[in-house]
KOLTI-236980 format. One line per field, with one value per residue (C-alpha): residue number from 0; z, x, y. Coordinates in steps of 0.1 Angstrom, whole numbers, plus 5000, padded with zeros to 4 digits. Layout:
pos	c(NUM/...)
w	c(Z/...)
u	c(X/...)
v	c(Y/...)
end
This chain:
pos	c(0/1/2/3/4/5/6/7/8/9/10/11/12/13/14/15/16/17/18/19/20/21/22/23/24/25/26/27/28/29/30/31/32/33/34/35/36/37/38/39/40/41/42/43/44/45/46/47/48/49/50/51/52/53/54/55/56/57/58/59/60/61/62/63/64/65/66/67/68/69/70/71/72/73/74/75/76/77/78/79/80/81/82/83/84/85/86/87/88/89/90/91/92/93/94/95/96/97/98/99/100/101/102/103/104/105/106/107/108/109/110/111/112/113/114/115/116/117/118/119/120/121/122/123/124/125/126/127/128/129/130/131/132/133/134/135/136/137/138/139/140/141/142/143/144/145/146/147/148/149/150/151/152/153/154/155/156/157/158/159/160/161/162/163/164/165/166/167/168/169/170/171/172/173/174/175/176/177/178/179/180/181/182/183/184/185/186/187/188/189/190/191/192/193/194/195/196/197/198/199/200/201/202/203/204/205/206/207/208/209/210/211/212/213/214/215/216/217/218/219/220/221/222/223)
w	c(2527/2533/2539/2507/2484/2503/2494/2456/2454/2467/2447/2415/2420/2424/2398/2373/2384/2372/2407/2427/2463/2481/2520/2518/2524/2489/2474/2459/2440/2443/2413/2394/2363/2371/2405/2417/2452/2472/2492/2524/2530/2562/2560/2570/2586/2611/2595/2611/2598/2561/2561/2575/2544/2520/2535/2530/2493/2488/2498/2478/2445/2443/2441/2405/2375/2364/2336/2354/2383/2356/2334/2362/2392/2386/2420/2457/2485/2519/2544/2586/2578/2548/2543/2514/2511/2543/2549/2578/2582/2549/2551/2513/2480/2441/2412/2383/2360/2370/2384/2420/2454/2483/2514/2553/2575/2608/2646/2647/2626/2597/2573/2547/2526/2525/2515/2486/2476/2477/2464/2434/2423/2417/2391/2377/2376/2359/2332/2323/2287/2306/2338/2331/2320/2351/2372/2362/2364/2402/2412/2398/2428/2453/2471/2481/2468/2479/2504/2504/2543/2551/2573/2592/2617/2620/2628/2639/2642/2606/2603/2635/2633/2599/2596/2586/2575/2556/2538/2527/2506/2490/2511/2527/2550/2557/2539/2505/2509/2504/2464/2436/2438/2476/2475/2448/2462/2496/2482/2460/2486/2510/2478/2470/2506/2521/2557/2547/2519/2536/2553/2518/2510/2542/2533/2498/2510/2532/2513/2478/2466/2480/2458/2429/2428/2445/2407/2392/2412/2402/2365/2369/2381/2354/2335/2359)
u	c(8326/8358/8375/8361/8373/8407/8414/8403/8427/8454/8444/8444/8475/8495/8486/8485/8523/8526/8544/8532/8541/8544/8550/8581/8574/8584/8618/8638/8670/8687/8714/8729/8730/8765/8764/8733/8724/8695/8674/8658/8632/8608/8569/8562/8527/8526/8499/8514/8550/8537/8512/8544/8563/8541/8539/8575/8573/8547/8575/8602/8582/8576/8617/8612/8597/8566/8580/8610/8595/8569/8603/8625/8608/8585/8580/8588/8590/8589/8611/8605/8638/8661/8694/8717/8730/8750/8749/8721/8735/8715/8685/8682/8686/8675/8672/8684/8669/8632/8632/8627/8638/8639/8634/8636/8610/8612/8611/8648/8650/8627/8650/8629/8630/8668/8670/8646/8666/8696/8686/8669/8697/8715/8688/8691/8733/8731/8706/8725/8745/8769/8777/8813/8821/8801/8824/8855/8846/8832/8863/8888/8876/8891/8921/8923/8910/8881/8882/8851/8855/8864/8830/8827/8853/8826/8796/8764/8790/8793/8765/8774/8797/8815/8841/8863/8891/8871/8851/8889/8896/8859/8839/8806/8802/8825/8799/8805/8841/8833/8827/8816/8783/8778/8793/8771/8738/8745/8750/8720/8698/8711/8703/8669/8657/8647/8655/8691/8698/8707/8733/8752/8748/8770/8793/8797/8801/8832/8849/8854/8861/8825/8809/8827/8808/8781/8779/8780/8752/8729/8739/8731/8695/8683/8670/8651)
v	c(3728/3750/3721/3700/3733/3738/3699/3700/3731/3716/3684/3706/3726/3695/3673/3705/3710/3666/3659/3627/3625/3599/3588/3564/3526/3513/3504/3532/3539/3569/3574/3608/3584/3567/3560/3537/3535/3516/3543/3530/3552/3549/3554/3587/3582/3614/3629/3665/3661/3652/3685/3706/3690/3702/3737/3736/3725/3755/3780/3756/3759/3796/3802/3788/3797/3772/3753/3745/3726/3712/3702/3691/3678/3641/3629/3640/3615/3621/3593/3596/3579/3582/3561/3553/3513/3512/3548/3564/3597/3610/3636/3641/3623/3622/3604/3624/3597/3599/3634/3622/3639/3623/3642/3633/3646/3644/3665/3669/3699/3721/3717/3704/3738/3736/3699/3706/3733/3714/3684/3698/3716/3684/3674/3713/3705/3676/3684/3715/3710/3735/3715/3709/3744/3752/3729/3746/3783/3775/3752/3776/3802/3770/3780/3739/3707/3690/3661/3637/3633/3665/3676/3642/3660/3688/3669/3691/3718/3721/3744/3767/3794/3821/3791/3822/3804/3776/3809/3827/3788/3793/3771/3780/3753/3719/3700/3724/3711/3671/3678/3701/3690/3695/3727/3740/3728/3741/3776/3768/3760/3792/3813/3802/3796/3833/3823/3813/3843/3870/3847/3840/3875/3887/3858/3868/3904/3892/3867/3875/3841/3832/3863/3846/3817/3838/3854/3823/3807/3836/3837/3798/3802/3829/3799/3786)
end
């Protein structure tokens, strides 16, 4: 009987919240309304990965306020595999035009907090009326350009270490240095993920050109 009310619960909260989910096995499109891309996206039929994912959307959804996720967020769909056209290295997508995120699941890594995070603050950036004025306040804390490339050279790496002299140009991570976008969703998802805050807080304590956009990040989310 437990079990019956636990899955009407879970039943109710979701559908209340409008979100479908869905297991991968279809044809997708990922696009941020210019750019159009064809998702491949793998069933994901381990029963134990797909409750772990939606343990992890729990903790994802309580970082924002109600109306926002009931606004922003249409459907999340979970890949064992994910790719973009000819591209296999992705974990995480979207589609800014029906609200969709998709998200890679697999035994590799837990990282499925972080790519909802991330991912979902690319629908959030492009929905803002103040994106470009956004853009330009964030990039003018850049001591360099960005290159699109520029974390291939890193590989797993990219996520090890302070990457000290990466942080004193205004970069978290390689990956933030590829393009605006990247760079603000992987601050995004390090601020709004607890397990990963209190590492952009000693960052932005250290580098001041990482509290800059620190600031701007958290003025950013007091809408949402």
């Amino acid at each position: 009987m437990k079990r019956l009310v636990f899955i009407f619960c879970l039943f109710f909260s979701l559908t209340a919240h409008g979100i479908k989910f869905e297991r991968g096995g279809k044809k997708y499109t990922a696009t941020n309304g210019l750019i159009f891309a064809k998702v491949g996206c793998d069933k994901l039929d381990d029963g134990y990965l797909y409750r772990r994912a939606m343990k992890e959307f729990k903790l994802f959804k309580k970082q924002y306020k109600r109306r926002t996720i009931k606004k922003h967020l249409k459907r999340v769909v979970f890949c064992s595999e994910l790719s973009l056209g000819l591209y296999f290295g992705a974990t995480g997508s979207y589609n800014v035009k029906n609200k969709t995120l998709f998200i890679e699941v697999s035994y590799r890594s837990n990282d499925t907090e972080y790519l909802l995070h991330h991912e979902f603050s690319s629908l959030l950036l492009h929905s803002n009326p103040n994106s470009k004025s956004l853009k330009k306040q964030w990039t003018s804390n850049n001591l360099v350009g960005y290159k699109p490339f520029f974390a291939q050279k890193y590989g797993k790496n990219q996520w090890k270490g302070k990457h000290e002299a990466l942080r004193m140009r205004g970069f978290l991570y390689p990956y933030s240095r590829t393009n605006f976008e990247n760079d603000f969703n992987v601050m995004a998802a390090y601020f709004k993920a607890d397990y990963l805050r209190k590492d952009l807080k000693k960052a932005a304590n250290d580098y001041f050109r990482i509290n800059n956009k620190f600031f701007i990040l958290k003025k950013f989310y007091e809408n949402y």
